[in-house]
Structures are given as C-alpha cells and as structure tokens.
N, CA, C and O atoms as a GROMACS GRO file, in nm:
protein
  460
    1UNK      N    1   1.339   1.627  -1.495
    1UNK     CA    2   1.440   1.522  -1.493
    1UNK      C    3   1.375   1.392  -1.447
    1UNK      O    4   1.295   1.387  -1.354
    2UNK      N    5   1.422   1.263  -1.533
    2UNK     CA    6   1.319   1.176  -1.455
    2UNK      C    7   1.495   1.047  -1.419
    2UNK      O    8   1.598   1.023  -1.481
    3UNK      N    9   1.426   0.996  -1.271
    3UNK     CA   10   1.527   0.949  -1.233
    3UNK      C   11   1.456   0.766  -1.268
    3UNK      O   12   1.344   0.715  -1.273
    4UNK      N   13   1.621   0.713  -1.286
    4UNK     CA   14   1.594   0.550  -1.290
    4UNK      C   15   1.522   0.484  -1.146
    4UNK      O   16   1.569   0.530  -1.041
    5UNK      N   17   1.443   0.409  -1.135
    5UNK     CA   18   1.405   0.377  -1.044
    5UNK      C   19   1.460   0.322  -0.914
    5UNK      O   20   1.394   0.304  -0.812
    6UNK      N   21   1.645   0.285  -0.937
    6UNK     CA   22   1.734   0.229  -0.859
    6UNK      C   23   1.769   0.355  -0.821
    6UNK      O   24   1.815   0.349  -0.707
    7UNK      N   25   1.769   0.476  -0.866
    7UNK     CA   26   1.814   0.591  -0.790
    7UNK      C   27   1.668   0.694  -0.760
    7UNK      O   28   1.669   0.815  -0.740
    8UNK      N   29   1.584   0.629  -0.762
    8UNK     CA   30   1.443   0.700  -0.693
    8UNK      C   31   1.450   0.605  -0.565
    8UNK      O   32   1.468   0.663  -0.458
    9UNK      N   33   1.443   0.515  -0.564
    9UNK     CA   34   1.456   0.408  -0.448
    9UNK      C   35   1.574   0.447  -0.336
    9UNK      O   36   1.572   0.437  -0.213
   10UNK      N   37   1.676   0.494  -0.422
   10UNK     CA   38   1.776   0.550  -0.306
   10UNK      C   39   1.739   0.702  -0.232
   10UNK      O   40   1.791   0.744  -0.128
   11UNK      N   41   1.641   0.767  -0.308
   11UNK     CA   42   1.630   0.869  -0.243
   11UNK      C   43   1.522   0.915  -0.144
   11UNK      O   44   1.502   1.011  -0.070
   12UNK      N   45   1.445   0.763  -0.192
   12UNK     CA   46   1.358   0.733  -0.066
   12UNK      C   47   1.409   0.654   0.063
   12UNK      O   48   1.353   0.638   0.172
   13UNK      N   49   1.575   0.595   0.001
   13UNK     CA   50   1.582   0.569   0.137
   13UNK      C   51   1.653   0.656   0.240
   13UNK      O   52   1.640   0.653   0.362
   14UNK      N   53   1.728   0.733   0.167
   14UNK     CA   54   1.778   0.880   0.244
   14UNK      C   55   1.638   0.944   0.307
   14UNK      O   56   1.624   0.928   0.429
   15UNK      N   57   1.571   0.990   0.261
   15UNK     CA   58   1.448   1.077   0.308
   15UNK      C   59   1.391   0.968   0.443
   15UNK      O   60   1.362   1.017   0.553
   16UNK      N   61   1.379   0.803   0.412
   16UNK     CA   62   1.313   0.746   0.500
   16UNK      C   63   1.429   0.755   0.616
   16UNK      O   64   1.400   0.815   0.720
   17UNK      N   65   1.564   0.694   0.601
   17UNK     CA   66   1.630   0.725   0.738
   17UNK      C   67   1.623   0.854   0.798
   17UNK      O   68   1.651   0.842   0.917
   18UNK      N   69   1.594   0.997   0.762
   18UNK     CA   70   1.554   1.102   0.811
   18UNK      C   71   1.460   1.104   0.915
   18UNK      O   72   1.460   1.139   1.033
   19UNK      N   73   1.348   1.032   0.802
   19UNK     CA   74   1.193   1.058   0.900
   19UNK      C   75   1.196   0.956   0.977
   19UNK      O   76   1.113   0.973   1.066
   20UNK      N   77   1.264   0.834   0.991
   20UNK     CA   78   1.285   0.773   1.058
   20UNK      C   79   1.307   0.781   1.206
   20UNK      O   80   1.252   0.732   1.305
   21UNK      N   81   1.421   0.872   1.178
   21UNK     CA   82   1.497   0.876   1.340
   21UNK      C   83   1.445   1.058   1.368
   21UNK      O   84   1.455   1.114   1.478
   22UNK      N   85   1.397   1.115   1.257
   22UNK     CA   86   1.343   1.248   1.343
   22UNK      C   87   1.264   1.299   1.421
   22UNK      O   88   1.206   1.233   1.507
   23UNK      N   89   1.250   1.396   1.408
   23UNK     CA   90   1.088   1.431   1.576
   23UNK      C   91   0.995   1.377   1.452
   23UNK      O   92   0.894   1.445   1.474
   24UNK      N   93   0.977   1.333   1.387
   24UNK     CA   94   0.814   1.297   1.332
   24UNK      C   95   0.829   1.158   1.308
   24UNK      O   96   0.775   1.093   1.218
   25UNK      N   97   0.906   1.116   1.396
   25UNK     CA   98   0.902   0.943   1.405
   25UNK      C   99   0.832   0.854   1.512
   25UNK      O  100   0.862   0.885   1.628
   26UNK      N  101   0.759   0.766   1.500
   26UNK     CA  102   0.646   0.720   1.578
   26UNK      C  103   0.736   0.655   1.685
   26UNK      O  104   0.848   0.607   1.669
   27UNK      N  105   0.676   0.660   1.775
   27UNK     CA  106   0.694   0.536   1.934
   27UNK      C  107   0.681   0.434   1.906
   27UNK      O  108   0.664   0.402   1.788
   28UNK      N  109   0.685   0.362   1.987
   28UNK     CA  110   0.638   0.209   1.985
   28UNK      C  111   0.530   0.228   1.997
   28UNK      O  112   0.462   0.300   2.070
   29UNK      N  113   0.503   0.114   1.869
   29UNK     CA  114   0.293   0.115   1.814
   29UNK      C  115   0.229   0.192   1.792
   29UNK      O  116   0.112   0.162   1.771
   30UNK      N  117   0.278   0.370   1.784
   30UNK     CA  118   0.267   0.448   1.736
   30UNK      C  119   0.253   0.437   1.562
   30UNK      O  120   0.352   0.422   1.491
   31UNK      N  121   0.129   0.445   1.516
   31UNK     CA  122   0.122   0.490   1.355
   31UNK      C  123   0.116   0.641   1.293
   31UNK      O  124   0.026   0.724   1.301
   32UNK      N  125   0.241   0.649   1.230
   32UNK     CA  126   0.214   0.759   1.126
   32UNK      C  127   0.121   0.800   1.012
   32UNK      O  128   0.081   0.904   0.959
   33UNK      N  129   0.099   0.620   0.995
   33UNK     CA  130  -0.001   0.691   0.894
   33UNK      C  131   0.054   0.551   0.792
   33UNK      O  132   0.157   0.484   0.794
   34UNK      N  133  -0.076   0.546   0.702
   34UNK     CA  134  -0.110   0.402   0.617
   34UNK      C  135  -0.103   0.539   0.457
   34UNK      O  136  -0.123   0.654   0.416
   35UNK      N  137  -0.048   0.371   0.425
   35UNK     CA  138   0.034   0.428   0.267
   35UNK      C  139  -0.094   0.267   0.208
   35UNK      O  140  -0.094   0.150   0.246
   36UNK      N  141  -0.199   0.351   0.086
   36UNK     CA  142  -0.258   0.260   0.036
   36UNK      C  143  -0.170   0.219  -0.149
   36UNK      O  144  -0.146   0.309  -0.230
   37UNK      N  145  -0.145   0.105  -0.168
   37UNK     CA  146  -0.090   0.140  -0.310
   37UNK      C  147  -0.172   0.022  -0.384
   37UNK      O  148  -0.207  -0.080  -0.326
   38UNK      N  149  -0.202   0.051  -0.532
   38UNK     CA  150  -0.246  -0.044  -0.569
   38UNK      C  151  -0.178  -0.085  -0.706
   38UNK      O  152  -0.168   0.003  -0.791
   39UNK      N  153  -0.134  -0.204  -0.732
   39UNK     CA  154  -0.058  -0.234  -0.805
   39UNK      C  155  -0.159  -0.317  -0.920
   39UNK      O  156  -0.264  -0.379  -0.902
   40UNK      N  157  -0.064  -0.283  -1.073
   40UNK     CA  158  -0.201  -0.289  -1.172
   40UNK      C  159  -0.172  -0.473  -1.178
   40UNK      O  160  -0.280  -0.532  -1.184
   41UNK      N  161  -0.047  -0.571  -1.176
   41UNK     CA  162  -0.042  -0.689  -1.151
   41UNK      C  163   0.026  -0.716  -1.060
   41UNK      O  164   0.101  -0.636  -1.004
   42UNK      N  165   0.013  -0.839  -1.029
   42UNK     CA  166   0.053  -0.931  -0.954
   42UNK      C  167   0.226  -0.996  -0.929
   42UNK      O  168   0.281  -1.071  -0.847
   43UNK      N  169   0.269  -0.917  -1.053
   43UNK     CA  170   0.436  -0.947  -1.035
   43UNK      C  171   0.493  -0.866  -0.933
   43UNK      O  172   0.459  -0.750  -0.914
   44UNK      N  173   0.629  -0.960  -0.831
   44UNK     CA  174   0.732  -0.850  -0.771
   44UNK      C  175   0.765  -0.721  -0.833
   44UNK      O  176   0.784  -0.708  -0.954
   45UNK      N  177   0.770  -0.645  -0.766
   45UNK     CA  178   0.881  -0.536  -0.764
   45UNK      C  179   0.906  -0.436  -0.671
   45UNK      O  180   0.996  -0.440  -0.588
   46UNK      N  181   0.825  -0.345  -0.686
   46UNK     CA  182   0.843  -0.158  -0.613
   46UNK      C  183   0.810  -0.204  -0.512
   46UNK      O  184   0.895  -0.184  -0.425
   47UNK      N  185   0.672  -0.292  -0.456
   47UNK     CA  186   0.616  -0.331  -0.329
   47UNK      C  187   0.757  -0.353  -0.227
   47UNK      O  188   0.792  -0.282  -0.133
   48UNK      N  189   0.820  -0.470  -0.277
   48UNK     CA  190   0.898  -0.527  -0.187
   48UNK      C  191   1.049  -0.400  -0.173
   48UNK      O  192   1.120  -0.382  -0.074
   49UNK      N  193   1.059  -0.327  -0.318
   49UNK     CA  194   1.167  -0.219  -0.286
   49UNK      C  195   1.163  -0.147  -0.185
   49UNK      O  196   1.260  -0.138  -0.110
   50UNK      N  197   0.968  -0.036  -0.148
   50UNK     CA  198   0.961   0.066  -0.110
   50UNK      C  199   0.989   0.006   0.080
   50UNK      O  200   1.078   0.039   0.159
   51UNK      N  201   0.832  -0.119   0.102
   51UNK     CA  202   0.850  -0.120   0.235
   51UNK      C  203   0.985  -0.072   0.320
   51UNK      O  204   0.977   0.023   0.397
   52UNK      N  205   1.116  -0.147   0.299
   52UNK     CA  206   1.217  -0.131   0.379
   52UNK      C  207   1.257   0.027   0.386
   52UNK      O  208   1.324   0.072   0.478
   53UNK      N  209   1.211   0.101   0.285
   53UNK     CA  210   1.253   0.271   0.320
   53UNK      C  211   1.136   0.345   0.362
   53UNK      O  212   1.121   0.462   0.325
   54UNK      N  213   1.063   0.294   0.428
   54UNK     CA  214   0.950   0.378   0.521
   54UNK      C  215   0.951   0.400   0.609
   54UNK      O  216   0.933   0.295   0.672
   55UNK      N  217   0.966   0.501   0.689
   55UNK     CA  218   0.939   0.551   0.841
   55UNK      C  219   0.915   0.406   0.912
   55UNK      O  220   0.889   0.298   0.858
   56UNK      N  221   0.929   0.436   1.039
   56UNK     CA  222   0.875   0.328   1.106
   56UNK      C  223   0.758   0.383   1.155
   56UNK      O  224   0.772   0.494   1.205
   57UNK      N  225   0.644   0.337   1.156
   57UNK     CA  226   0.495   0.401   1.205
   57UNK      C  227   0.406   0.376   1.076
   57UNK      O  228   0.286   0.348   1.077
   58UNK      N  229   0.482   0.391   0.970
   58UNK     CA  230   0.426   0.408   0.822
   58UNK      C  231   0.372   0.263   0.817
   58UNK      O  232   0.432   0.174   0.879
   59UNK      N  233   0.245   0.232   0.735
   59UNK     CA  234   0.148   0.088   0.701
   59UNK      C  235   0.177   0.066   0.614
   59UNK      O  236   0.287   0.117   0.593
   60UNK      N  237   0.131  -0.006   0.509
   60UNK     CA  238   0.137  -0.055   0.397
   60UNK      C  239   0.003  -0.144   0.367
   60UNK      O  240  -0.024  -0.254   0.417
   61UNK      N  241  -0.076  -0.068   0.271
   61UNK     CA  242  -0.188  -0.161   0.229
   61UNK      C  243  -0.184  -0.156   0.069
   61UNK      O  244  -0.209  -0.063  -0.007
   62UNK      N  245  -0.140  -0.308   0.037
   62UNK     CA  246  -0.116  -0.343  -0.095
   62UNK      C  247  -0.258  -0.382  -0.172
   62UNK      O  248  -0.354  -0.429  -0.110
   63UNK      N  249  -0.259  -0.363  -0.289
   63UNK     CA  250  -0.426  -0.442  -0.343
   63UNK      C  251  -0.338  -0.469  -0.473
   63UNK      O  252  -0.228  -0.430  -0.513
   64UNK      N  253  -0.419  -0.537  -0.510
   64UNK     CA  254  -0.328  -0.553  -0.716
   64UNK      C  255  -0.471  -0.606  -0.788
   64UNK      O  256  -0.566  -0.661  -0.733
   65UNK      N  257  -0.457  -0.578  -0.899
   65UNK     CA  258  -0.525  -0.531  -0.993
   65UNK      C  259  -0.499  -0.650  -1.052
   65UNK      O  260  -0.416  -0.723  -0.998
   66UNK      N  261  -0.593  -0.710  -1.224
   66UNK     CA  262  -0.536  -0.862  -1.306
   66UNK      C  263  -0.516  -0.797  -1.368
   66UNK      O  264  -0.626  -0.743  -1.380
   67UNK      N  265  -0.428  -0.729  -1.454
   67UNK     CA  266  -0.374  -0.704  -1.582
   67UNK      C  267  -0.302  -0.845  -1.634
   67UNK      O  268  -0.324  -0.910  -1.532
   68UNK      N  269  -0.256  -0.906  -1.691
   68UNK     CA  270  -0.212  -0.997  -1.729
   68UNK      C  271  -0.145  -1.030  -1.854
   68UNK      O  272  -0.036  -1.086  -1.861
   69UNK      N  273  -0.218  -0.992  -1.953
   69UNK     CA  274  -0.175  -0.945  -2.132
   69UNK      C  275  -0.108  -0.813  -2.130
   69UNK      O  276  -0.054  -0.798  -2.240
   70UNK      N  277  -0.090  -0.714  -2.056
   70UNK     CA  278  -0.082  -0.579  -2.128
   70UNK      C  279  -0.117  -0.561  -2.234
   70UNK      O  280  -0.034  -0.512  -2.311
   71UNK      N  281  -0.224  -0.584  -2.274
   71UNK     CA  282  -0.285  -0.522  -2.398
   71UNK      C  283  -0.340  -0.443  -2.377
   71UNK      O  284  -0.373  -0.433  -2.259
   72UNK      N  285  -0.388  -0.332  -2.474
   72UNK     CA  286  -0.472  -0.213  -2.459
   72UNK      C  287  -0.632  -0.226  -2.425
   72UNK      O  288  -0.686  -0.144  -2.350
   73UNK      N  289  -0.691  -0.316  -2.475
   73UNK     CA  290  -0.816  -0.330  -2.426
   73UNK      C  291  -0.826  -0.369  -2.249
   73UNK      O  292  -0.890  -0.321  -2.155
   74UNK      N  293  -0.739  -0.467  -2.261
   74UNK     CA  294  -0.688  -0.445  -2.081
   74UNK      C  295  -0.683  -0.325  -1.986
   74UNK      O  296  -0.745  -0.294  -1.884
   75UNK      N  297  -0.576  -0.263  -2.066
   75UNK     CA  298  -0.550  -0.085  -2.016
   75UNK      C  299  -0.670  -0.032  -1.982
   75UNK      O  300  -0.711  -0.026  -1.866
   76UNK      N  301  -0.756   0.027  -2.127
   76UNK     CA  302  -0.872   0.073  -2.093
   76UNK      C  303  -0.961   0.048  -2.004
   76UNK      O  304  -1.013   0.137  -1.936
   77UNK      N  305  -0.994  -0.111  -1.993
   77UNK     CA  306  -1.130  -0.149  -1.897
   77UNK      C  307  -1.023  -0.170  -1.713
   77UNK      O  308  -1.056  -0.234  -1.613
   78UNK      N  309  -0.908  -0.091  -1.735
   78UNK     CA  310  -0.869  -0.114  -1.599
   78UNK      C  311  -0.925   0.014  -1.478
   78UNK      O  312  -0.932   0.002  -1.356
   79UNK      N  313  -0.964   0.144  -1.568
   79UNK     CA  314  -0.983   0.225  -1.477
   79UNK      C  315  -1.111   0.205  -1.376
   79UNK      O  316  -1.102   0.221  -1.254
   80UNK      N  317  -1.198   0.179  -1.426
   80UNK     CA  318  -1.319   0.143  -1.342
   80UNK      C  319  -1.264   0.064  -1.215
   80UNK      O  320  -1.311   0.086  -1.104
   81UNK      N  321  -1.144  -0.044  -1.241
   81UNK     CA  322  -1.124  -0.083  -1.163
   81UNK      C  323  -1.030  -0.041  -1.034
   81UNK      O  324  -1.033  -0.088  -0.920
   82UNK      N  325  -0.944   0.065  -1.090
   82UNK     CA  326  -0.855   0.108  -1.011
   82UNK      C  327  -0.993   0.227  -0.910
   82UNK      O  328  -0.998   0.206  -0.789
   83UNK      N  329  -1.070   0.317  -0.956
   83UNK     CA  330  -1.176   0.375  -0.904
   83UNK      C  331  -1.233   0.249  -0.769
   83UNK      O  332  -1.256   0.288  -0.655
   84UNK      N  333  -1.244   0.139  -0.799
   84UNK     CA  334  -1.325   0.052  -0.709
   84UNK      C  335  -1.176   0.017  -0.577
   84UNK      O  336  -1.176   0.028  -0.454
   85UNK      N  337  -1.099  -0.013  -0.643
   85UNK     CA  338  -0.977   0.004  -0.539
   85UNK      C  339  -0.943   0.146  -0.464
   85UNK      O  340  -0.944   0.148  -0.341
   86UNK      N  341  -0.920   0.230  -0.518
   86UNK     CA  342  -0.941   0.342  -0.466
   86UNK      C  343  -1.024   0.395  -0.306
   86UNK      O  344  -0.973   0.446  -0.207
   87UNK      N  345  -1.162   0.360  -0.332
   87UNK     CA  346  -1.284   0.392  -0.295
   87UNK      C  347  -1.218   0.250  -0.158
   87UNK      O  348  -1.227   0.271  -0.037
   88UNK      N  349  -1.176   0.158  -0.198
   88UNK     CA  350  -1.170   0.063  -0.076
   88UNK      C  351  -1.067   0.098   0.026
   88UNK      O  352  -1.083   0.104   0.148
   89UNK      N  353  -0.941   0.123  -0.054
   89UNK     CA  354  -0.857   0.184   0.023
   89UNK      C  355  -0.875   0.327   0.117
   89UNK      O  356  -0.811   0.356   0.218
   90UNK      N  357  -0.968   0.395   0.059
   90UNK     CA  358  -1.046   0.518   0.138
   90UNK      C  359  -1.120   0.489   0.234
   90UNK      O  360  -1.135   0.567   0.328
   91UNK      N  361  -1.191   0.352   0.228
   91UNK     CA  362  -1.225   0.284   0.382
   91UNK      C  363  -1.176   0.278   0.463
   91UNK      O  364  -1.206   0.307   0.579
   92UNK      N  365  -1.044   0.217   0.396
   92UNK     CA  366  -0.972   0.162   0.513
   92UNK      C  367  -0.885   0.261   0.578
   92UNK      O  368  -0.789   0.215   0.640
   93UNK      N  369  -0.906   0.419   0.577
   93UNK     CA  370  -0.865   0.528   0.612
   93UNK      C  371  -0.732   0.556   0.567
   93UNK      O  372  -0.657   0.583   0.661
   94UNK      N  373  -0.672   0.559   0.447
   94UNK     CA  374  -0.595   0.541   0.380
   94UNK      C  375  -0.514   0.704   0.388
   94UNK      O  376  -0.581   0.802   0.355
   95UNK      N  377  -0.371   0.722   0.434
   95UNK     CA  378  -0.350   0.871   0.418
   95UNK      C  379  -0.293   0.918   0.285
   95UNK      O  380  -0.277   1.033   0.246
   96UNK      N  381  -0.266   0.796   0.221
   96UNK     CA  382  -0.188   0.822   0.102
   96UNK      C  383  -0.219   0.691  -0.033
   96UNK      O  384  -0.176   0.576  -0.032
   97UNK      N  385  -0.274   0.734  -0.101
   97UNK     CA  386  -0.290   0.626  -0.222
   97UNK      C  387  -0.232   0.649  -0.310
   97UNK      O  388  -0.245   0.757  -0.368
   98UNK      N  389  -0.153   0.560  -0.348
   98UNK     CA  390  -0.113   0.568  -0.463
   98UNK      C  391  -0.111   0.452  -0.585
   98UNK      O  392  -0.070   0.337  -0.566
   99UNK      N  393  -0.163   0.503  -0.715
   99UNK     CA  394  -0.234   0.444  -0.825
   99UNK      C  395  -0.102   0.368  -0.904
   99UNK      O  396  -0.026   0.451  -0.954
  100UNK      N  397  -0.083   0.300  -0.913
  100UNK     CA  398   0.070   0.255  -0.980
  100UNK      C  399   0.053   0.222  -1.121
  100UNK      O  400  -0.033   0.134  -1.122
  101UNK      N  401   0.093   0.248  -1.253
  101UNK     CA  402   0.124   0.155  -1.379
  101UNK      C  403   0.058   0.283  -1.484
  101UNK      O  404  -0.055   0.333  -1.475
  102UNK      N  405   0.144   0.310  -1.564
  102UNK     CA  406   0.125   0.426  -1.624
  102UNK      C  407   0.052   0.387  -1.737
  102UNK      O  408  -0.045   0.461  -1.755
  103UNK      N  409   0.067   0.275  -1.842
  103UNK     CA  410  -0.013   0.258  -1.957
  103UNK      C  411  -0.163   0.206  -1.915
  103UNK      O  412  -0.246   0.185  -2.004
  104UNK      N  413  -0.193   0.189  -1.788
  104UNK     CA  414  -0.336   0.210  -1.799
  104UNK      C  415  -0.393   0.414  -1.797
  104UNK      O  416  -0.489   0.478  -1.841
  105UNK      N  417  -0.296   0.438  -1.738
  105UNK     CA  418  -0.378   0.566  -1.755
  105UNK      C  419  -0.344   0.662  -1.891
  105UNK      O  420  -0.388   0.770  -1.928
  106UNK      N  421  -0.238   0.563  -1.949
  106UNK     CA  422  -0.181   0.686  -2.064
  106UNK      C  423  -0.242   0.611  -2.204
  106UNK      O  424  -0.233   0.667  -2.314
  107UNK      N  425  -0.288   0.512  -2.191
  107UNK     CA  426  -0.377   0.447  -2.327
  107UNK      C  427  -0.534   0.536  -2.323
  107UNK      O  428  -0.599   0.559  -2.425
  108UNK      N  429  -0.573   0.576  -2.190
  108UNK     CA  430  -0.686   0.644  -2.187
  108UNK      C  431  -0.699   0.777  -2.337
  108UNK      O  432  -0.797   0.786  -2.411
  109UNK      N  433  -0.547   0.881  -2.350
  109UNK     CA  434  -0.504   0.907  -2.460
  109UNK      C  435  -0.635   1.078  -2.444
  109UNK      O  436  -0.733   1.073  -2.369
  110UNK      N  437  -0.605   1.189  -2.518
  110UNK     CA  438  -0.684   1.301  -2.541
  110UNK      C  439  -0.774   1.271  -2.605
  110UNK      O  440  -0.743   1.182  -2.684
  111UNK      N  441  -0.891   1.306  -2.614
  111UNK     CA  442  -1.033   1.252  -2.726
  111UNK      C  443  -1.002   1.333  -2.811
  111UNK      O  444  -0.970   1.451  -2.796
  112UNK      N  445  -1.010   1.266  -2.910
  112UNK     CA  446  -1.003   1.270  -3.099
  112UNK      C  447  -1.093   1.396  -3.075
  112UNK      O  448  -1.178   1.395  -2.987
  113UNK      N  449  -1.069   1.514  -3.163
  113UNK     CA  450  -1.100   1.580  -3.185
  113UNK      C  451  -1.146   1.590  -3.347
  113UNK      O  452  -1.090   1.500  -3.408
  114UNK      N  453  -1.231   1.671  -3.434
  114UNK     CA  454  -1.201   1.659  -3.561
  114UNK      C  455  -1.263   1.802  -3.577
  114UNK      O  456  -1.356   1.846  -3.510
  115UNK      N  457  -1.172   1.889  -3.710
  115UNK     CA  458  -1.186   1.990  -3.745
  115UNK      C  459  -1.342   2.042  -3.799
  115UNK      O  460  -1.358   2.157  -3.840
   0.00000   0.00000   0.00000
C-alpha cells in the first residue's frame, strides 16, 4: 500500500509524539541520535515537513544535491554523487541516512540484456 505523503507525514507525527514523551526520549541536551538526509535539489519540501515530527534529541543533517533539469542524463551522473554525500554524512557519525528522490535511482533501470 503506498500512502500520500500528507498521510505519511501524519504518521510520523503520531509515532514522533510517542517517542517523544516516552522512556526513549532524551533529557535536556541529551541526543538520540542524528538523522543524515540528502536531498537530490534545492527546493522546499519533506525537510521542513519531517523536522517538526522528530523526537526531541533527534539532529538533522541536511546536504542537497544540483539536480536542476530533471533530465535523465542528470539522473544518471547523480549517483556518484549521492555515494560522496553519503560517505560525508558517515563522518559526521550519522545514525540514519537517508537517500531522497527516486528517479535518480530508478533511471539507473536493469542492464539490457540480449538473447
């Protein structure tokens, strides 16, 4: 089942008021833990949705990517780059990365096979 993103957003914010106020909710200045995300452009959206439904303790380390055209040659030469974001956010002791924007990874596509 795949949900609209206005009702994925709500069910992160149920889950976040949970972890929020439960025993696995941080103290003051207490960190739970850094959420790395990297976004393939530079436009608003999910960034500014997710922060407000996160635990309190939870980080946020944003990076963004130039996509700009969505074109496919774009798509393709983006993975190298999301790999180099990746690898940075793993510096920065990252507990959770997450890769955002699906037509860079779904133009990548199965290799042509031929009979």
């Amino acid at each position: 089942m795949r949900l609209p993103r206005r009702s994925f957003v709500a069910a992160l914010a149920a889950t976040g008021a949970t972890l929020g106020t439960g025993p696995i909710a941080a103290g003051a200045g207490e960190r739970l833990g850094i959420v790395g995300m990297i976004k393939p452009t530079r436009r608003p959206g999910t960034l500014e949705e997710i922060i407000p439904f996160l635990p309190p303790g939870v980080g946020m380390i944003p990076v963004y990517l130039d996509i700009t055209r969505g074109a496919q040659d774009e798509f393709a030469a983006a993975i190298p780059a999301y790999e180099k974001e990746v690898a940075l956010l793993a510096d920065q002791r990252c507990d959770l990365i997450h890769a955002e924007g699906a037509p860079p990874f779904m133009v990548q596509g199965l290799p042509h096979r031929t009979k």
